[in-house]
C-alpha positions in Angstrom: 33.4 20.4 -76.2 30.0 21.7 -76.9 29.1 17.5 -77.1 30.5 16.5 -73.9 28.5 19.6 -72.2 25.6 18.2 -73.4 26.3 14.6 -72.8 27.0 16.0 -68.9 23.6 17.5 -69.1 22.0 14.7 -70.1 23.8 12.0 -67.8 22.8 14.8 -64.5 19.5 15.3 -65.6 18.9 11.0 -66.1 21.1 10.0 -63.2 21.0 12.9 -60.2 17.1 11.4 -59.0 19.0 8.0 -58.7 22.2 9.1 -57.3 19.8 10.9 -55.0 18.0 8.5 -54.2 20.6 6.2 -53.4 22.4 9.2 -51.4 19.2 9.3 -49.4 19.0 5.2 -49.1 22.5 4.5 -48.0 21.6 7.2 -44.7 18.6 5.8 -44.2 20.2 2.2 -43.5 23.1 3.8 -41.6 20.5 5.7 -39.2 18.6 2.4 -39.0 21.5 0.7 -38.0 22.1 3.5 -35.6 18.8 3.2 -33.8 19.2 -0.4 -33.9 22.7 -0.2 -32.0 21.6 2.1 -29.4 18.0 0.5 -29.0 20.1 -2.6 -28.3 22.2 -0.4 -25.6 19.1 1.4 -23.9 18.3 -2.2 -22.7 21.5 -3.5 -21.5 21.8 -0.2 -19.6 18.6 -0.7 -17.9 19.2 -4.1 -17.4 22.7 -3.5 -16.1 20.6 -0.6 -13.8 17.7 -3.1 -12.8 20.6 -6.1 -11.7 22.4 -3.3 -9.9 18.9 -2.4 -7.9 18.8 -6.0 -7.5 22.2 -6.5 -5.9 21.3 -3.2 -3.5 18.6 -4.4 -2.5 20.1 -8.0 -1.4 22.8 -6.5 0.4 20.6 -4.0 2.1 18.2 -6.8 3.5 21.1 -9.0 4.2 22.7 -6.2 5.6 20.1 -6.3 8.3 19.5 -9.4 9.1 23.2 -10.1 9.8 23.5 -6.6 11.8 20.2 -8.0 13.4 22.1 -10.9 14.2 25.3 -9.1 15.8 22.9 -7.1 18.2 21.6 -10.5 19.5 25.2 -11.9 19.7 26.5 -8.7 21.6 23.2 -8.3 23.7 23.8 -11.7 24.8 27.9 -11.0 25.6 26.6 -8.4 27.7 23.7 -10.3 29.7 26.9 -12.8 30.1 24.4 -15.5 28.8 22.0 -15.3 31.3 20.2 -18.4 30.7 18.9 -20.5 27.9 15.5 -19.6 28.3 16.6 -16.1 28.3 18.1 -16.5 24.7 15.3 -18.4 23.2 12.8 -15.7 24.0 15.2 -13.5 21.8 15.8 -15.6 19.1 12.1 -16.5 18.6 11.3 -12.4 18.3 14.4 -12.8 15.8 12.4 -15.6 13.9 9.2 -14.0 13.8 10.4 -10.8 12.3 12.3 -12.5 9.9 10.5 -15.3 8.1 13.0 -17.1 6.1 15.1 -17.8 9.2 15.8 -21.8 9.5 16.7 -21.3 12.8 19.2 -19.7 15.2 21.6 -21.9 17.2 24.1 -21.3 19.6 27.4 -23.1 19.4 29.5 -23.4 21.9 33.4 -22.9 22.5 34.1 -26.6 21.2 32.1 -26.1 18.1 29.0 -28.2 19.2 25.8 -27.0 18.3 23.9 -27.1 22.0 20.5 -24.5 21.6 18.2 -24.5 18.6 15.6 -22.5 18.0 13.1 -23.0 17.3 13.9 -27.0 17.9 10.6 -28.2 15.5 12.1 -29.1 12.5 15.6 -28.1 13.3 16.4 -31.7 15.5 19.3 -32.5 13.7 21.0 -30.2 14.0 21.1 -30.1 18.3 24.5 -31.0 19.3 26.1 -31.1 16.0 30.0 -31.0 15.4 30.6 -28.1 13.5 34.9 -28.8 14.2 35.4 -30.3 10.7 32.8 -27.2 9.1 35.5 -25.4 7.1 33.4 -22.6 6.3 32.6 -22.3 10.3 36.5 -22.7 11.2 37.5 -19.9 8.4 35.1 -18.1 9.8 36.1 -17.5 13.2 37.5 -14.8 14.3 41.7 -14.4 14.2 43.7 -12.5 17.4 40.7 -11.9 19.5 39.4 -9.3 16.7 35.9 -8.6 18.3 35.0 -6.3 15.1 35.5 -9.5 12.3 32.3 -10.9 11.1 32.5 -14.4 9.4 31.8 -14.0 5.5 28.3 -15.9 5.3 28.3 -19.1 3.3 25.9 -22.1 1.9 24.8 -25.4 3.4 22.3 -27.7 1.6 19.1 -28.5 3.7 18.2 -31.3 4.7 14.4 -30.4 3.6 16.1 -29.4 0.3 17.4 -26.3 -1.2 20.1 -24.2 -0.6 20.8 -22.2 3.0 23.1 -19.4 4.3 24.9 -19.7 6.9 26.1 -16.6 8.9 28.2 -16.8 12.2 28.6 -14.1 14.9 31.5 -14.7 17.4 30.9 -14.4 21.2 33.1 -13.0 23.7 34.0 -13.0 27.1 36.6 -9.5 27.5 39.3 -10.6 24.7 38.4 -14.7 25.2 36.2 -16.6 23.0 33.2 -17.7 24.0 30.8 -19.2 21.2 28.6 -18.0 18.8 25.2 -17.1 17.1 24.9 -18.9 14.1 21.5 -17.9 11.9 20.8 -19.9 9.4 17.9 -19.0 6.4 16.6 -20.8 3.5 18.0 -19.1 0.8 14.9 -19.4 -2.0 12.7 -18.4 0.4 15.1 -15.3 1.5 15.0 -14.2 -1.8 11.7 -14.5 -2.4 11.0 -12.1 -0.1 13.3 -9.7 -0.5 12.7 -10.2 -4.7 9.3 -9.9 -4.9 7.0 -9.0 -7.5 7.8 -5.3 -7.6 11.1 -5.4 -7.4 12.9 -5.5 -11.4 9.2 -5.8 -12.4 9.6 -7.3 -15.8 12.6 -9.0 -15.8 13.5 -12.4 -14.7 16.0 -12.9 -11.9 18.7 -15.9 -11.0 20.8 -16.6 -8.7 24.0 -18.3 -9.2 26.3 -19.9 -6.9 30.2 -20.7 -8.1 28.5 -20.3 -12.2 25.7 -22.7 -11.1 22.3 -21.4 -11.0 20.6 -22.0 -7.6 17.6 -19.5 -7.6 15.2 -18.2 -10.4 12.3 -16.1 -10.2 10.4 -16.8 -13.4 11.3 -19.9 -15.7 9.7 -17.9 -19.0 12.0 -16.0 -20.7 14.8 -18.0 -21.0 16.1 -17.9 -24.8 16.6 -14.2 -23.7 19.0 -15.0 -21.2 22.2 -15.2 -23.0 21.6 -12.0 -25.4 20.4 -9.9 -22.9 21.6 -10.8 -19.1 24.1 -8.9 -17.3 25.1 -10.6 -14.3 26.8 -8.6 -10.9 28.6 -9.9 -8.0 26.8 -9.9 -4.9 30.2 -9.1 -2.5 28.5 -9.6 0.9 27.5 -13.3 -0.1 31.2 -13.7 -1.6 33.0 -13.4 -4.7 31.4 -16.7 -5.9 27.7 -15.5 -5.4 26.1 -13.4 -8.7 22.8 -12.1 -9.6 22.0 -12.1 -13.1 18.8 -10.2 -14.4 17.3 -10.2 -18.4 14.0 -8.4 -19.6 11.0 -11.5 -19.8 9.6 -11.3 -23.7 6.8 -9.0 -23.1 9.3 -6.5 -21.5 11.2 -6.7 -24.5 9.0 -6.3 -27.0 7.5 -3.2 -25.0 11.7 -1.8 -25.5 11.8 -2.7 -28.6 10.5 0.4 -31.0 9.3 0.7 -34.4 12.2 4.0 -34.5 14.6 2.2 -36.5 12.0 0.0 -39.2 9.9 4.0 -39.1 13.3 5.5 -39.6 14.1 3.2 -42.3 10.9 4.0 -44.3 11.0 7.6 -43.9 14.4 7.5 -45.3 13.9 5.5 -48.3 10.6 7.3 -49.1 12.6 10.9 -48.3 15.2 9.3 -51.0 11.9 8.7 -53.8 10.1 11.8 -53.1 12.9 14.0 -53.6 13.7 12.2 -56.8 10.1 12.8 -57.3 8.7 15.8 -58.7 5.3 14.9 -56.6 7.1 13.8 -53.3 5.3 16.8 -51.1 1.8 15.9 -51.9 2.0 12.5 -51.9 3.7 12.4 -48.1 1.1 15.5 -47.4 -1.6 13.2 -48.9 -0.3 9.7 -46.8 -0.2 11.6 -43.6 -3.8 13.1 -43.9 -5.5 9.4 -45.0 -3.4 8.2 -41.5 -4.8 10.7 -40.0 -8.4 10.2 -41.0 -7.8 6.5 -40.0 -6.5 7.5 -36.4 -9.6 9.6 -35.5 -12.2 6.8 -37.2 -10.3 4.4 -34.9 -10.3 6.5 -32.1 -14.5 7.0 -32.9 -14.5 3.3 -32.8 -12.8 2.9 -29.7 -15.5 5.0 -28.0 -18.4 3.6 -28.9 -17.3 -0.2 -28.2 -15.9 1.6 -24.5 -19.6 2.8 -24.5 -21.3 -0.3 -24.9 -18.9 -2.2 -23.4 -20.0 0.5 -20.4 -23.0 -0.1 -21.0 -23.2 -3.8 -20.1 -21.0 -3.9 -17.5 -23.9 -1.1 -15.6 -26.5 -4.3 -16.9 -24.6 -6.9 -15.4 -24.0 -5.0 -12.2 -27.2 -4.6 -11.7 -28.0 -8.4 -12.8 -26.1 -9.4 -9.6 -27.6 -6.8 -7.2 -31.0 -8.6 -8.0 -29.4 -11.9 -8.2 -28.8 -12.3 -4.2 -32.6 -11.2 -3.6 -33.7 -13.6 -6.3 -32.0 -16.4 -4.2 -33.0 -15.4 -1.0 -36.4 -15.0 -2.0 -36.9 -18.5 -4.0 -34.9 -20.6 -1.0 -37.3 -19.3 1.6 -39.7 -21.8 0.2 -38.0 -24.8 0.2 -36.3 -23.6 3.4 -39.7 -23.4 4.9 -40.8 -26.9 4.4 -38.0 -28.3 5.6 -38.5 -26.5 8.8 -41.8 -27.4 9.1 -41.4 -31.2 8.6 -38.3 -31.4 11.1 -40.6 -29.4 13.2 -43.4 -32.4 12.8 -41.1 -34.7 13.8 -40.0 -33.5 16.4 -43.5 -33.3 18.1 -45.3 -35.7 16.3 -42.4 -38.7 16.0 -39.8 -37.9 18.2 -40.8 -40.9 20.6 -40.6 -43.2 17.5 -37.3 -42.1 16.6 -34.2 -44.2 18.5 -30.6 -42.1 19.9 -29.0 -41.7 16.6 -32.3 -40.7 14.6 -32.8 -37.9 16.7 -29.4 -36.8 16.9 -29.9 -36.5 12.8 -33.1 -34.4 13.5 -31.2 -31.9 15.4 -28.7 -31.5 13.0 -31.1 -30.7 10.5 -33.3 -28.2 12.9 -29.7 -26.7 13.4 -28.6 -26.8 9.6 -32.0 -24.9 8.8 -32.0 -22.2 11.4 -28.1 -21.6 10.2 -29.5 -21.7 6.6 -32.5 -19.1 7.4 -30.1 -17.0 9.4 -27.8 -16.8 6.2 -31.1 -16.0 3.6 -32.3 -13.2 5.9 -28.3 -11.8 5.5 -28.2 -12.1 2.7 -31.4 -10.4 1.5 -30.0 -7.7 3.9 -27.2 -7.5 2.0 -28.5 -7.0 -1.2 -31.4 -4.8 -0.2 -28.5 -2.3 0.9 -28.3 -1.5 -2.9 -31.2 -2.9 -4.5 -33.9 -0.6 -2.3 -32.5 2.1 -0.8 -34.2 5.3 0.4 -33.7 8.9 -0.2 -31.3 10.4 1.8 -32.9 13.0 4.9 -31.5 14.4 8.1 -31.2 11.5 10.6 -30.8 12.1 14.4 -28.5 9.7 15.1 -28.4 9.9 18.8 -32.2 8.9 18.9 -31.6 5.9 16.2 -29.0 4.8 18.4 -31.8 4.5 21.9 -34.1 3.0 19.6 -31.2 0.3 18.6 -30.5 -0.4 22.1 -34.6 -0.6 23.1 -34.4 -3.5 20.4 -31.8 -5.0 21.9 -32.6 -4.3 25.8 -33.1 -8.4 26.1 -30.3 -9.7 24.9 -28.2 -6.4 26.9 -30.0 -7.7 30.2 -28.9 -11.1 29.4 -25.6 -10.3 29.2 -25.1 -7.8 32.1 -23.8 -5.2 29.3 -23.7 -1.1 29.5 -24.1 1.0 26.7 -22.9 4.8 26.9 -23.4 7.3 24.1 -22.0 10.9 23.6 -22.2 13.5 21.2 -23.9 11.7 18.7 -24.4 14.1 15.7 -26.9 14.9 12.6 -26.2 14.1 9.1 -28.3 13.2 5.8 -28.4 9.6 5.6 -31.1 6.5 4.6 -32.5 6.6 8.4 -33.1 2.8 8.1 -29.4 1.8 6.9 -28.3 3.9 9.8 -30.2 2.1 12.2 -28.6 -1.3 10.7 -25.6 0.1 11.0 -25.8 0.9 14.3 -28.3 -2.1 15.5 -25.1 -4.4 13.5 -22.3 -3.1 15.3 -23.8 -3.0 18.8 -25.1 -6.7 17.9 -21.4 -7.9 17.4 -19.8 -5.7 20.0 -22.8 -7.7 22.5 -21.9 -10.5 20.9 -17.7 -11.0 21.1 -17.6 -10.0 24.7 -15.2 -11.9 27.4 -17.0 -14.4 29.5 -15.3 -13.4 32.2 -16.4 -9.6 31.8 -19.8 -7.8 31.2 -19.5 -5.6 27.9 -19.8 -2.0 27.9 -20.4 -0.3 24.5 -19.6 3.1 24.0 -20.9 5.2 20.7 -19.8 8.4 20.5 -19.7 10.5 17.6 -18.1 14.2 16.4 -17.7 16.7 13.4 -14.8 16.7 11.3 -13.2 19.0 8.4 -12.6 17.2 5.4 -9.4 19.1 4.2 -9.1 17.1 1.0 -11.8 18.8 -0.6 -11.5 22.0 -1.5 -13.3 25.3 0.1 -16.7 26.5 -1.7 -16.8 23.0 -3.8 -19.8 21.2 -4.3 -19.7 18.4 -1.9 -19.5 18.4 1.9 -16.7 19.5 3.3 -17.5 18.4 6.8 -17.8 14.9 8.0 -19.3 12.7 10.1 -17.4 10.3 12.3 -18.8 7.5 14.6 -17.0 5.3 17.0 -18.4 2.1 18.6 -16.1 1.0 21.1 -16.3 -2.2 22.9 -14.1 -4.5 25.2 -14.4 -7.0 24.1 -12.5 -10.2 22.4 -10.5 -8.2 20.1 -8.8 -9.1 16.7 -6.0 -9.2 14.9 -5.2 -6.3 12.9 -3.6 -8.2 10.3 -7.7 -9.4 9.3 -9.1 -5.7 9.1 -9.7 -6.6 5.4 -11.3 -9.8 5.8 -13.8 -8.9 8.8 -15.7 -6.6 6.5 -16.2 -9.2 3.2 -19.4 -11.7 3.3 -19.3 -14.9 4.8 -15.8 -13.9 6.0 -15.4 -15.2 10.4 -12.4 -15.1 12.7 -13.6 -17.5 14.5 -16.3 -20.8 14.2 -19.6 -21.7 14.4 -19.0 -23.3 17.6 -17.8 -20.4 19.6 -20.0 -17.5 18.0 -23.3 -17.4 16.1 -23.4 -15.3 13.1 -23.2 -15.9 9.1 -20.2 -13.4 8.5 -22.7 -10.9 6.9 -23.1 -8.4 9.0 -19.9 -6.3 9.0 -20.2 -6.5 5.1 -23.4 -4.7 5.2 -21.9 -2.0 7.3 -19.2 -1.5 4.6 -21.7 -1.6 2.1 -23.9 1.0 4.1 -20.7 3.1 4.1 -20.0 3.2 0.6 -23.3 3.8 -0.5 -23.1 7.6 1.9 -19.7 7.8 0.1 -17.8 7.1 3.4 -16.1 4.2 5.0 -15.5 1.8 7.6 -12.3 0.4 9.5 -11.5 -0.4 12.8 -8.5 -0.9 15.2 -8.3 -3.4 17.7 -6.3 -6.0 19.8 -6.5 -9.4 20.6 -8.4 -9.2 24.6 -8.0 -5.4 24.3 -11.4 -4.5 22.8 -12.3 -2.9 19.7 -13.1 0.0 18.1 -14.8 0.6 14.8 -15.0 3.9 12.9 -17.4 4.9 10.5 -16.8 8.4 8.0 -19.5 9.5 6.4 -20.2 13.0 4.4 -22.6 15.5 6.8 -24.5 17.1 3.9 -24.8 14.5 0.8 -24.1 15.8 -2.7 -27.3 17.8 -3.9 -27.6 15.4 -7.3 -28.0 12.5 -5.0 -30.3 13.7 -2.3 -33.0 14.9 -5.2 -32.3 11.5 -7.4 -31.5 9.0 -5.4 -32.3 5.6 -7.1 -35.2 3.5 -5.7 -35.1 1.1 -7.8 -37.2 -2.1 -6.4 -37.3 -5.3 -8.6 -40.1 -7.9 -7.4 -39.6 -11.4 -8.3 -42.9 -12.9 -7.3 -46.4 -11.9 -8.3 -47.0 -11.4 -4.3 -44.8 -8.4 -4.7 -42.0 -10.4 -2.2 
């Protein structure tokens, strides 16, 4: 007895740190396997949420065009079809709201297609028999029910592709009387409605009766079958499905290093508690990674800082580079004009019709290229030589502006009106070229048929985002200059005020496209802004926000910074 005690003794003292140890290594692969299972679920319930957002948001945008649809149908039962003209006019604000739309067509009580529009394109279809269509037939309407809306179906295009097809019946009291048929190329329907922020991450198909007829990304595809869920879309049809699966970088961003970390903290759990020196070796590990963490996050500082570092450098690099050019074209420039300007007194008898219609080309092509030097050293001077910032009177800038420009304001018959222009600390000379540049163009894009008045006007405002008793301003400066110009497009706000960015062409208007962009500049650099609303022939007005009072740091250090290129100082 006293021998088997001792054997038992020894067999628990040899073999408890390996049953241990395997204890701790068979829980450590089950909660591996664990995370590995529900890591695995985690992304087919987001996928299965992301396909669902996708199949809302289909039906939501379909939703509306269709209901779009039956409003035109039924405001066109009432008007008792008042005319084709009439019905055109309502289909094209149809087709310009909605741009995937084919075309709409009306189609008569004997199935014949007899209005199109828009007709460009859509020829084919004018006068077609739609009689034998058995997705138009099954989609009529049954027992003069007015409420029943023809499930939409698919058409290939002629041009290609896939379309849907939705009909909305017509009637006359209880009697038939045609319908609206709106037609839309399905890719790019659900381009638009599937765009790039929509399941962002995941790729997205279409498929029509388990053929795929759409498909947003073509990466990603051996992920497809292990990870796609797929939905019914019911408003296009039991037969139509969306199917959605996470694109590789996606899935490696879901996939986790829980389960292989959980795996290694259980199998080293299971060796240091069969290990007498478990605790301080895991104490010991977890200091070295942290040591390493803070070294790498020391590291990752001081490359941020020089990367910093040259990315100020290279800025600056190319806010000298556009004065470089300008200066070291003016040169060349210069010769050129002064030899097309010998030959045009000295040889222009000599030269025959065609000769000197290449000499005025190149007296044009050099003015144009001056013009676009001078801007652009304008440009660049915005940043590269700026003045300290003092209080500016901007109502006497502005008579000074229109003094400069008194010729060209005679020439053009044009009246100029100011009110309530207000102080502020600015550069007094970008001021006046921001003022002198917007007058200019609102002179400039005037109606022929109209003299242009310019009005500048300016006020006070609060500026509420910024706190009370904070360092910077909290009251701003807002001028207007209002013309009546021309007008614009809203749509090109963004593009008027980049460089060598014009609405319209050289023929029609003078300029190099520089000006506005040195007004935006000019705003930014008095932390404020610039925009503008206008209309096409309705005149516009642009608004500029700039602080009142400037920071304190930058009115006592502003930069003036002033590179010269040639040894004449230029």
């Amino acid at each position: 007895m006293i021998v088997w005690t001792w054997t038992a003794e020894q067999v628990a003292r040899r073999w408890l740190p390996v049953l241990i140890a395997f204890a701790g290594l068979a829980a450590s692969v089950a909660l591996w396997r664990a995370l590995i299972v529900q890591e695995r679920a985690q992304i087919h319930r987001t996928t299965r949420a992301e396909v669902t957002t996708v199949k809302n948001l289909i039906t939501t945008r379909l939703e509306t065009r269709i209901a779009s649809l039956e409003r035109l149908g039924r405001r066109w039962e009432r008007s008792n079809r008042s005319g084709q003209a009439d019905w055109e006019s309502e289909a094209e604000i149809y087709l310009s709201y909605y741009r995937a739309c084919q075309a709409i067509e009306w189609v008569d009580t004997s199935l014949h297609v007899r209005w199109v529009a828009p007709l460009d394109g859509n020829q084919a279809d004018l006068n077609l028999d739609l009689g034998a269509a058995q997705p138009f037939r099954t989609g009529l309407p049954a027992g003069g029910d007015r409420q029943n809306r023809t499930v939409p179906h698919f058409l290939d295009l002629k041009q290609g592709g896939k379309s849907l097809v939705v009909i909305v019946p017509i009637f006359d009291g209880e009697n038939f009387r045609g319908s609206v048929r709106g037609v839309f190329r399905l890719r790019e329907l659900l381009d638009l409605i599937l765009h790039m922020d929509i399941a962002r991450g995941y790729s997205v198909s279409a498929l029509l009766d388990g053929k795929e007829i759409y498909r947003r990304h073509e990466e990603g595809s051996a992920q497809m079958g292990e990870w796609g869920e797929e939905i019914a879309i019911d408003i296009l049809g039991p037969d139509f499905h969306a199917r959605a699966w996470p694109r590789p970088e996606l899935l490696a961003a879901f996939r986790s290093q829980s389960p292989q970390a959980a795996l290694g903290s259980g199998l080293a759990l299971a060796f240091l508690l069969a290990l007498s020196t478990g605790l301080f070796q895991q104490a010991r590990f977890r200091a070295a990674a942290l040591a390493e963490e803070i070294l790498e996050r020391k590291r990752a500082e001081e490359k941020l800082k020089a990367y910093t570092w040259k990315l100020e450098q290279s800025n600056a690099a190319l806010q000298d580079f556009a004065s470089v050019v300008s200066h070291d074209l003016r040169e060349p420039l210069g010769k050129v004009q002064l030899f097309a300007d010998r030959l045009q007194t000295k040889c222009f008898a000599a030269l025959n019709e065609q000769g000197r219609e290449y000499l005025a080309r190149v007296q044009h092509a050099a003015a144009r290229m001056q013009a676009l030097i001078n801007d652009l050293l304008e440009l660049s001077q915005v940043t590269t030589r700026p003045q300290p910032f003092v209080a500016v009177d901007l109502g006497k800038i502005a008579r000074e502006v229109v003094a400069d420009l008194e010729a060209r304001i005679e020439q053009t018959g044009a009246r100029v009106e100011f009110n309530g222009l207000p102080s502020l600390e600015a550069d007094p000379t970008q001021m006046r070229q921001l003022l002198q540049n917007l007058i200019s163009n609102a002179l400039k894009f005037h109606r022929p048929s109209e003299p242009p008045v310019v009005k500048i006007s300016g006020r006070l405002l609060l500026d509420r985002r910024r706190p009370a008793g904070s360092a910077a301003s909290r009251e701003l400066c807002q001028i207007l200059v209002e013309d009546n110009g021309i007008g614009f497009e809203e749509k090109y706000l963004d593009r008027i005020f980049d460089a060598f960015q014009r609405l319209h062409g050289q023929d029609q208007f003078e300029g190099t496209g520089v000006g506005l962009a040195v007004c935006r500049k000019i705003a930014e650099r008095h932390n404020g802004s610039i925009t503008a609303k206008s209309a096409p022939g309705q005149g516009s007005t642009f608004i500029v926000t700039l602080p009142a009072r400037q920071r304190q740091e930058m009115t006592d250090h502003e930069p003036t910074r002033e590179t010269s290129h040639h040894s004449d100082g230029r």
